[in-house]
Each structure stands twice: as structure tokens, then as C-alpha cells.
C-alpha positions as CSV (number, residue, x, y, z in Angstrom):
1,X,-2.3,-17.7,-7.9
2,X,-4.4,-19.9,-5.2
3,X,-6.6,-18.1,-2.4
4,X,-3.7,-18.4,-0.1
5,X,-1.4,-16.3,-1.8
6,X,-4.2,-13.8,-2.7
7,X,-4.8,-13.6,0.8
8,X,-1.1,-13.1,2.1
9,X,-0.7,-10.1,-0.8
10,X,-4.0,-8.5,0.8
11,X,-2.7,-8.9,4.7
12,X,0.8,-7.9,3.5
13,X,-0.3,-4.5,2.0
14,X,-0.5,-2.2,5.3
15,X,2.3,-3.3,6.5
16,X,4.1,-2.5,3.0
17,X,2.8,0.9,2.5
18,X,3.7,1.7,6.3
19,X,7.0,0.6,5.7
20,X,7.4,2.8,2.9
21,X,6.3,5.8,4.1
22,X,8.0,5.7,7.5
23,X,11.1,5.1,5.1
24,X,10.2,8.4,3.4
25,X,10.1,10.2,6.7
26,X,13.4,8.6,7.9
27,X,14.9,9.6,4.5
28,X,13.6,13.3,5.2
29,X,11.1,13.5,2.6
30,X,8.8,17.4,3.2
31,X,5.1,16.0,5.3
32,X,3.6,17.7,1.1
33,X,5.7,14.7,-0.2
34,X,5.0,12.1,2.4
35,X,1.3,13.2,2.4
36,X,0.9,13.1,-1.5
37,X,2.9,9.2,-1.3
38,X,0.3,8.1,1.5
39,X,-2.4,10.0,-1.0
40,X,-1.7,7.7,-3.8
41,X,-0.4,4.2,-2.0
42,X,-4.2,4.1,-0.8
43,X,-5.9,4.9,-3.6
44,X,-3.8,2.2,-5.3
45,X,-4.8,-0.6,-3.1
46,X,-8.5,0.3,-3.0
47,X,-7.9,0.0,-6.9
48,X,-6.8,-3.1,-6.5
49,X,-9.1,-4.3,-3.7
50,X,-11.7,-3.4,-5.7
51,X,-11.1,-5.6,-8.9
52,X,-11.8,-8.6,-5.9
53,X,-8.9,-10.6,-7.5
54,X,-11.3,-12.6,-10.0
55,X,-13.7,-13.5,-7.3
């Protein structure tokens, strides 16, 4: 993957993870659920922020 499309993925994933929990509160999901979703979504992409994609 070049720098560009590293740099797309890492712009793209806010607006991903919002998207998927507003669909979670649209779909009626309980706030413990939607919380616990949010929870782990950021944890995951500090995981993979971290790793600094082979820099």
C-alpha cells in the first residue's frame, strides 16, 4: 500500500466508526450496547494507529 492510501484509511476511520454507531442507535441498540461498541471501535484503531503502519 503507498502513503496515500495509508493516509486515506487513517482520515477515513472517524468518520467509519461514527457511522456505525449512529447506525446502532438508529437500529435501537440499549446506550450499554452502543457504549461497549464505541468502547472497543477506539481501542481498535489506537491498536492500529499504534503499529504506525511500517513507518
Amino acid at each position: 500500500m503507498n502513503e496515500l492510501q495509508l493516509r486515506r484509511e487513517r482520515l477515513a476511520a472517524p468518520y467509519v466508526t461514527a457511522a456505525a454507531i449512529t447506525l446502532t442507535i438508529q437500529q435501537g441498540w440499549s446506550a450499554e450496547q452502543v457504549i461497549t461498541l464505541t468502547t472497543c471501535l477506539l481501542v481498535l484503531i489506537a491498536l492500529i494507529s499504534s503499529t504506525g503502519h511500517g513507518d
